[in-house]
C-alpha positions, 0 to 999 in steps of 0.5 A: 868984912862987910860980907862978914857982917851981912852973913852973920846977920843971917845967922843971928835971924836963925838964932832967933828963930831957935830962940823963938822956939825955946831952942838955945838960940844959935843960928848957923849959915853956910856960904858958897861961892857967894851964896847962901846953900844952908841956914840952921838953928839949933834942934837939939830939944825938938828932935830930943838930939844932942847932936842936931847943933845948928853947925851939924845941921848946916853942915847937912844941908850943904852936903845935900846941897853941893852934892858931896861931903866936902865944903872946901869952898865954903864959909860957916857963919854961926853966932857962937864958936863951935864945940869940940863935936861940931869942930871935928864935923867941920874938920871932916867937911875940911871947911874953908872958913869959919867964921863966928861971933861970940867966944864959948868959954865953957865948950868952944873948940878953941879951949879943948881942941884946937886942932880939930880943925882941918889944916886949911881951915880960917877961923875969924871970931867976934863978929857981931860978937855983941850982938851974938852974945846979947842974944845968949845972955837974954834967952839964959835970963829968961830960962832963970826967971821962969 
């Protein structure tokens, strides 16, 4: 669990820089073998993409990485569950583990396609959850009173 907190930390200091950047504030790190081989936020207005989530983005870079598409030694840590897209991404990575802070009642995976995943695949949410979703909550205020 202390592991757990120290990489979703990581994660939320990329979701701050995607809320920083007028991005929905979601960060997103993947861990391998004890270390850190990706860090991403959402990119979705910057690159005008609907598909450059911080989970897909991530998923990228430790591709690039490792060297293959395959992340079946790795974790991802991201502040919100992922959406049914970037769960089936995941899928296809065949991910170790995901671990997430805040639930997405509206889009998450968990509610729409919670098979997506691939088989071997742990899921562990609502670490740091209050964290993950004060950040959320703040940029969605904001967004209401400009």
């Amino acid at each position: 669990m202390a592991d757990d907190i120290f990489y979703m930390k990581q994660a939320l200091e990329e979701a701050k820089i995607a809320f920083n950047e007028d991005e929905i504030p979601i960060g997103a790190v993947i861990e391998c073998q004890g270390r850190i081989i990706a860090r991403a936020h959402n990119l979705t207005e910057r690159l005008n993409d609907v598909t450059a989530h911080a989970e897909m983005q991530a998923i990228t870079a430790a591709a690039g990485y490792l060297g293959g598409k395959y992340l079946t030694e790795c974790t991802l840590y991201v502040t919100v569950e992922p959406c049914v897209m970037c769960a089936g991404a995941l899928g296809w990575a065949q991910i170790k583990r995901i671990v997430y802070g805040s639930s997405d009642e509206k889009r998450g995976f968990q509610r729409f396609a919670p098979n997506a995943l691939h088989p071997k695949t742990q899921v562990a949410g609502g670490v740091l959850e209050k964290e993950c979703t004060q950040l959320m909550q703040e940029f969605f205020r904001k967004k209401r009173t400009c």
